[in-house]
Kinemage of the C-alpha trace (Angstrom):
@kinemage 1
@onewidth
@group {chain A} dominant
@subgroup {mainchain}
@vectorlist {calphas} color= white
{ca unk a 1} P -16.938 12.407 -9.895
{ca unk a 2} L -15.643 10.024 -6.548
{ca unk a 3} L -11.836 10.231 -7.028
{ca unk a 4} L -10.250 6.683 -7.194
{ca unk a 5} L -8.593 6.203 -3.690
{ca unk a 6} L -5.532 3.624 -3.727
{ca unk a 7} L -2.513 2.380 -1.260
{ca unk a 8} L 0.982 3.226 -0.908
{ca unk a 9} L 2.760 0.630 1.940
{ca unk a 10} L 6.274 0.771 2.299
{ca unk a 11} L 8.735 -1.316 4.328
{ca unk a 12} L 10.687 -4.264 3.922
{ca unk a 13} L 9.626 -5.505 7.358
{ca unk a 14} L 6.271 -5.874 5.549
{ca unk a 15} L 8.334 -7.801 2.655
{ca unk a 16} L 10.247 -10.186 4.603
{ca unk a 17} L 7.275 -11.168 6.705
{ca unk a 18} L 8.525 -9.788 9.539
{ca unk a 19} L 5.842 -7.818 10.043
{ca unk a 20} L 2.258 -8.020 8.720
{ca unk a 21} L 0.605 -5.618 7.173
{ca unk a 22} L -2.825 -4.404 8.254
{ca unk a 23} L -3.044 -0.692 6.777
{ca unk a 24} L -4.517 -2.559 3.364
{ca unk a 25} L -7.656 -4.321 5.203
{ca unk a 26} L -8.047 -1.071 8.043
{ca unk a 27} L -7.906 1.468 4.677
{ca unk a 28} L -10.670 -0.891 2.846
{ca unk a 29} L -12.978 -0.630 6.065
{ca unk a 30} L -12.009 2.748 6.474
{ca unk a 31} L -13.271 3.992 3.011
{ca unk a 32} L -16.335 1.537 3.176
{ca unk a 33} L -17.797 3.112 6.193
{ca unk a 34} L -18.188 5.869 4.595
{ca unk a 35} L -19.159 4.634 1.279
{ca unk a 36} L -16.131 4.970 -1.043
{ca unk a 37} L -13.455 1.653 -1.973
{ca unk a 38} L -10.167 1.248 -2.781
{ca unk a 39} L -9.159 0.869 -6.462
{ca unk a 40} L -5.885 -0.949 -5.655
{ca unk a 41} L -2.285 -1.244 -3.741
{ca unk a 42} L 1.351 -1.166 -4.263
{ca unk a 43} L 3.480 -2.496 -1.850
{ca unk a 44} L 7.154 -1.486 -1.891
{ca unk a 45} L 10.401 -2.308 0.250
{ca unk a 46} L 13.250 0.149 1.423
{ca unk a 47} L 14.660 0.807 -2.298
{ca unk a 48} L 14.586 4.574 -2.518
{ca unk a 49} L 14.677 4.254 -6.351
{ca unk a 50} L 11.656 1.999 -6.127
{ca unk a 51} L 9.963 4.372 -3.837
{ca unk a 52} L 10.690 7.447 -5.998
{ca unk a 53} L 9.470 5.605 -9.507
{ca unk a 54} L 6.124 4.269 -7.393
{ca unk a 55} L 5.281 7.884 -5.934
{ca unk a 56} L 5.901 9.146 -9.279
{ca unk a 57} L 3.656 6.669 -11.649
{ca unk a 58} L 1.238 7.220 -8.748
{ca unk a 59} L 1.198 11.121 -8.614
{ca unk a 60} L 0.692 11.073 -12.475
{ca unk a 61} L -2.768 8.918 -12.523
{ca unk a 62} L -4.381 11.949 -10.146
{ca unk a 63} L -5.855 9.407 -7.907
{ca unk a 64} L -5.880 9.865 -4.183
{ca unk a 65} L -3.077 7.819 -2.901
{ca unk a 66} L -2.486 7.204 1.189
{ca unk a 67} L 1.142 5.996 1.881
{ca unk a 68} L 1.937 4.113 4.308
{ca unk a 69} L 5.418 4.325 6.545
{ca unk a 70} L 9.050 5.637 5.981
{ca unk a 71} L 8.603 9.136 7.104
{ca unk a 72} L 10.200 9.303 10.503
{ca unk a 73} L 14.302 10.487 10.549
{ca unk a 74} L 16.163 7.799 10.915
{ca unk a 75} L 18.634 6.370 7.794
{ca unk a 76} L 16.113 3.474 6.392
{ca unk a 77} L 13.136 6.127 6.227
{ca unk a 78} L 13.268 7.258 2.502
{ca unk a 79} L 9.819 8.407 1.824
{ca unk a 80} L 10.089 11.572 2.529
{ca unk a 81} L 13.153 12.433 0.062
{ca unk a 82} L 11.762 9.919 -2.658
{ca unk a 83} L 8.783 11.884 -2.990
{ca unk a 84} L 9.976 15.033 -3.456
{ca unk a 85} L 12.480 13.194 -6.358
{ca unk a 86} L 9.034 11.865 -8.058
{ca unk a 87} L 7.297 15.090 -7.848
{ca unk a 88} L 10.649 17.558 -8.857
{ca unk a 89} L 10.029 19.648 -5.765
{ca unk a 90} L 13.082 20.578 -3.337
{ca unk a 91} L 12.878 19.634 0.667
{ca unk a 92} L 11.883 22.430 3.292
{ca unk a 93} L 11.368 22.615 7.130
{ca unk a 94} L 7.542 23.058 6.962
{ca unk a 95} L 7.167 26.144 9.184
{ca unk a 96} L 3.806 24.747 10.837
{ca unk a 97} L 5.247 21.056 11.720
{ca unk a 98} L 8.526 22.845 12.833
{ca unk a 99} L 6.563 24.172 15.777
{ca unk a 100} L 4.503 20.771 16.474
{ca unk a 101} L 7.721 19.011 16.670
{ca unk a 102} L 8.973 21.646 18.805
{ca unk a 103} L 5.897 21.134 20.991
{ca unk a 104} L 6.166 17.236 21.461
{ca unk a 105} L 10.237 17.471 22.210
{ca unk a 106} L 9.269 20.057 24.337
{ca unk a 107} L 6.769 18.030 26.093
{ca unk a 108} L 8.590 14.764 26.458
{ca unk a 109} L 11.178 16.551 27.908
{ca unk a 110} L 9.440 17.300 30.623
{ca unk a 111} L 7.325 14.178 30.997
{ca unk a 112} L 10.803 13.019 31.763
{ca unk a 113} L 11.970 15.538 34.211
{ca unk a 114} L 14.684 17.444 31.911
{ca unk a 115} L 15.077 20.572 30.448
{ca unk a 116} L 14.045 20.978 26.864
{ca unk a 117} L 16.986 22.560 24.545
{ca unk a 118} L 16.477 23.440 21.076
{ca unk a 119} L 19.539 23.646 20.076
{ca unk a 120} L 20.392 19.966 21.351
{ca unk a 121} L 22.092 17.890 18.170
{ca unk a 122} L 19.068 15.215 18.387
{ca unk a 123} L 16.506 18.009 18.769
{ca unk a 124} L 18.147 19.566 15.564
{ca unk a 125} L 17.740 16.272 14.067
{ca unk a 126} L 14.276 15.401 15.159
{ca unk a 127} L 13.043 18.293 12.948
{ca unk a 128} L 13.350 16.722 9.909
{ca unk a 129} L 10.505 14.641 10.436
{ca unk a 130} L 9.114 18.128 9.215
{ca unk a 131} L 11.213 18.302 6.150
{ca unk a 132} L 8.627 18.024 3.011
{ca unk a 133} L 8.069 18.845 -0.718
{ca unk a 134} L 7.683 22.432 -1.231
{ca unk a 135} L 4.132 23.186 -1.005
{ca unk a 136} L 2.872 20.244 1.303
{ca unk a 137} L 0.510 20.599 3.914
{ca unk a 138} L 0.478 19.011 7.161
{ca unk a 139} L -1.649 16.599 8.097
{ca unk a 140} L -2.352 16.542 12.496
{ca unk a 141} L -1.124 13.700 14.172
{ca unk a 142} L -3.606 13.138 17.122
{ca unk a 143} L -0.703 10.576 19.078
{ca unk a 144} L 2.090 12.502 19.278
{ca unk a 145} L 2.003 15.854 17.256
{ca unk a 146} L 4.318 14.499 14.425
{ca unk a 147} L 2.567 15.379 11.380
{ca unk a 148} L 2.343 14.243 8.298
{ca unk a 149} L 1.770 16.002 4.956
{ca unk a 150} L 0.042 15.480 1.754
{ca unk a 151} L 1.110 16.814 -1.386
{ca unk a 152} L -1.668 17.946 -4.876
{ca unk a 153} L -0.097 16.594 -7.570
{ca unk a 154} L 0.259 18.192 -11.368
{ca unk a 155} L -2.656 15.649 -12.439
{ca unk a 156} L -4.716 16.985 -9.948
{ca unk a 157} L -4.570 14.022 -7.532
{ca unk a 158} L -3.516 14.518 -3.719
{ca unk a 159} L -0.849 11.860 -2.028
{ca unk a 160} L -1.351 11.554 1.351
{ca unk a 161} L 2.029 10.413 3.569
{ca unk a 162} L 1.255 9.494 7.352
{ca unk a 163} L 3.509 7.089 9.237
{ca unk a 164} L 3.856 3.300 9.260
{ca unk a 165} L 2.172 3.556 13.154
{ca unk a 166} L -1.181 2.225 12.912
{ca unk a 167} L -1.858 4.229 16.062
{ca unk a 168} L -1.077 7.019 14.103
{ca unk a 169} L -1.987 6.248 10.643
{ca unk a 170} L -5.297 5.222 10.914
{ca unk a 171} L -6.545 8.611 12.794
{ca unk a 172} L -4.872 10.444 10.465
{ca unk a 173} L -6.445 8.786 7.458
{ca unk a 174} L -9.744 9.479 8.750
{ca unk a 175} L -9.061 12.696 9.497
{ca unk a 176} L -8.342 12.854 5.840
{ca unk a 177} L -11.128 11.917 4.588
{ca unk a 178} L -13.542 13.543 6.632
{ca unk a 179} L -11.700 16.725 6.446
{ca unk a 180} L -11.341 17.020 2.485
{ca unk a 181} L -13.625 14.516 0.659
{ca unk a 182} L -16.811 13.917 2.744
{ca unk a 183} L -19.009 15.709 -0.550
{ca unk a 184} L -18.131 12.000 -2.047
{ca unk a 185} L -19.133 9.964 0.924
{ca unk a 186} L -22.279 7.248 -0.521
{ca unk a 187} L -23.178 5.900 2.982
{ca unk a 188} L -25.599 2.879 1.962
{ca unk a 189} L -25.735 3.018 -1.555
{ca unk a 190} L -23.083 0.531 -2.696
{ca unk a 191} L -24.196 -3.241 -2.528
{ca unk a 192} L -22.656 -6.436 -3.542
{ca unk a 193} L -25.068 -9.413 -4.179
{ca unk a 194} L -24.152 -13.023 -5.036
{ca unk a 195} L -25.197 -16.464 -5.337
{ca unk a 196} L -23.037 -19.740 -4.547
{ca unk a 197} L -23.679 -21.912 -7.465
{ca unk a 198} L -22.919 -25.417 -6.715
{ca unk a 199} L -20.814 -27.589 -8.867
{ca unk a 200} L -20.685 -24.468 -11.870
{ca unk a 201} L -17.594 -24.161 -13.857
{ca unk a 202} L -16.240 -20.606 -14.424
{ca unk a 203} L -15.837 -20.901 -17.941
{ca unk a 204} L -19.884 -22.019 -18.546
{ca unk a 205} L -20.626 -18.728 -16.556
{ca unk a 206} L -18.409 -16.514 -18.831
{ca unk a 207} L -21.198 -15.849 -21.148
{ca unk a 208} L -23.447 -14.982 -18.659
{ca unk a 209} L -20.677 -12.635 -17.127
{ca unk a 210} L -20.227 -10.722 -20.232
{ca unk a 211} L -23.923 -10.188 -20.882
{ca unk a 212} L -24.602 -8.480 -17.598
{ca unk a 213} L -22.016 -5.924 -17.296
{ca unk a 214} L -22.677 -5.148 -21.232
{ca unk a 215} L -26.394 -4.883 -20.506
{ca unk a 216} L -25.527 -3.062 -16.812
{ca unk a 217} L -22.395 -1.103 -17.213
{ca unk a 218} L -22.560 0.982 -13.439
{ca unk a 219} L -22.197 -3.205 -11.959
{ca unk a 220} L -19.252 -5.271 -11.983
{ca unk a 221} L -19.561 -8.733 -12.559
{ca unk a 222} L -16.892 -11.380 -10.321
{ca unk a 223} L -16.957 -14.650 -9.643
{ca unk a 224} L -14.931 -16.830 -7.028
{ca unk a 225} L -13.840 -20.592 -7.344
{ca unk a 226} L -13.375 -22.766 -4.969
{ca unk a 227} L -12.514 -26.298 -5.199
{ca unk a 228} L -12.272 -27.539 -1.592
{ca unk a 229} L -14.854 -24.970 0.389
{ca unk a 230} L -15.272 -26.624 4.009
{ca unk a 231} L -18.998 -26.297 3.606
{ca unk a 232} L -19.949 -25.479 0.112
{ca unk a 233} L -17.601 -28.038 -1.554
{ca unk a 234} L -16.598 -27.519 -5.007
{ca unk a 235} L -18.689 -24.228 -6.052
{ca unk a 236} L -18.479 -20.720 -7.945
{ca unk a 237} L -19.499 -17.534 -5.676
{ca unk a 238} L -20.975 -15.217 -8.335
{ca unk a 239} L -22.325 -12.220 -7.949
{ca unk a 240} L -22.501 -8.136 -8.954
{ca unk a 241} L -21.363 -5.249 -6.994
{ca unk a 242} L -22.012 -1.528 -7.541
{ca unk a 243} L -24.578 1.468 -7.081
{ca unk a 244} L -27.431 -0.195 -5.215
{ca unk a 245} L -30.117 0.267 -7.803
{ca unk a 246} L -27.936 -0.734 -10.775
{ca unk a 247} L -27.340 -4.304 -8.183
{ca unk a 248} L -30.637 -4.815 -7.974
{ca unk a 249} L -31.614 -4.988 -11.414
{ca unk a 250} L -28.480 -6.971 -12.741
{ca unk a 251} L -28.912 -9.366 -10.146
{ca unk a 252} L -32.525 -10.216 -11.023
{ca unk a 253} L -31.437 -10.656 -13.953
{ca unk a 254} L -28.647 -13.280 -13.438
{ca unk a 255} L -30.749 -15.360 -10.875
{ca unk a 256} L -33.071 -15.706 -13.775
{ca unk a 257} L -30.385 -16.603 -16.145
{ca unk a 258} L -29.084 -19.186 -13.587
{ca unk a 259} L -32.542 -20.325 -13.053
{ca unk a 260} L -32.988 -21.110 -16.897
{ca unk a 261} L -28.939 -22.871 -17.227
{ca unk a 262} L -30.300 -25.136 -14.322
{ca unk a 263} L -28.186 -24.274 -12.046
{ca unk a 264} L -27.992 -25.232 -8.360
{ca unk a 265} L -28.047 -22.533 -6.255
{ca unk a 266} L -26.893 -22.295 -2.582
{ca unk a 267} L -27.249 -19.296 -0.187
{ca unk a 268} L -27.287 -15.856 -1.222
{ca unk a 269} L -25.082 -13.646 0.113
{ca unk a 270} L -25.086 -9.859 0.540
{ca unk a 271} L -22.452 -6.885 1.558
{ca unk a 272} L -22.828 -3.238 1.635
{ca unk a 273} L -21.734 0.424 3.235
């Protein structure tokens, strides 16, 4: 069975608006090229109690969960801590990214002409960037060495913790899901096929609705209102999404139903990966 993949984005930057967030639309394109979707999101600010209780209702529904941000060393980065709270675990120095940090401080050093020392207070302090729940493994950080880690939870889910870096992140995510769940990729076989139906009211289409995913239970049914579309006017989008075969018979079946209510239809619109 595809695991259910969701979103973990933490910040307050994201929050306040002083930043916007684009993991959530780069993780839905991300999945879709290969054929999988996101079930849904949770965003949450710098509130390490909020943090922990979201890891931790997370971890228990044994989805696959990428979070997103707080996992660098510096006072306002909580994830790190909060999810070994939510998953009872203690903190270690994770032997492997121990030696990649190593690596990169070793490196800058000498990108900037000085002598690397270990034993250096911010060196010392650098390393915890490689402090993790007992039992992670890393995840390899193609920019800079820094890894992240990901974590199997009790319900047999995997969280997945990379930084709030896009330049980072989104490599790393990849990585992810090429590494450990390309067995589940569905390249071409999920559609999403819909009508705009001029001047339709949502709650005339209900019926309808019901019907098809009763009679077609692999599709989804949605529909989309809009009142003051720049081209279409006042109009519902409605359509089915799902395995492509499933698609194609429920939406035969609703442009006949639409045909028979009278409906005006507009263009037809269809999506897929």
């Amino acid at each position: 069975m595809t695991p259910k993949f969701a979103a973990l984005i933490i910040g307050d930057e994201i929050l306040s608006g002083k930043r916007e967030d684009k993991h959530l639309t780069k993780l839905i394109s991300t999945l879709g090229e290969r054929g999988l979707s996101l079930a849904y999101a949770n965003y949450v600010g710098d509130d390490p109690d909020r943090i922990t209780q979201t890891i931790a209702h997370m971890a228990a529904s044994g989805d696959v969960v990428f979070s997103f941000g707080g996992i660098g060393a510096t006072p306002d980065d909580y994830t790190r801590q909060c999810a070994a709270k939510a998953l009872g675990r203690s903190l270690v120095l994770h032997p492997e990214a121990k030696v990649l940090i190593e690596q990169r401080m070793a490196e800058t050093a000498i990108e900037r002409g000085e002598t690397y020392d270990p034993q250096n207070p911010d060196n010392i302090h650098r390393l915890n960037m490689g402090v993790f729940p007992t039992g992670a493994a890393i995840i390899p950080n193609s920019y800079n060495r820094i890894p992240g880690f990901s974590v199997e939870t009790d319900s047999g889910g995997h969280l997945y913790f990379v930084p709030g870096f896009p330049v980072m992140a989104w490599p790393m995510v990849a990585w992810v899901l090429d590494t450990h769940y390309s067995g589940h990729f569905a390249r071409g076989s999920w559609q999403e096929r819909s009508y705009v139906v001029y001047g339709a009211m949502e709650a005339s289409l209900t019926p309808l609705m019901l019907h098809l995913e009763s009679c077609h239970p692999e599709i989804r049914v949605f529909s989309l209102p809009s009142v003051d579309h720049p081209e279409h006017g006042r109009h519902v989008e409605l359509g089915v999404k799902g395995p492509m075969t499933a698609v194609t018979k429920a939406f035969a079946e609703m442009e006949a139903a639409l045909q028979d209510m009278n409906m005006r239809l507009g263009p037809q619109l269809t999506r897929g990966h």
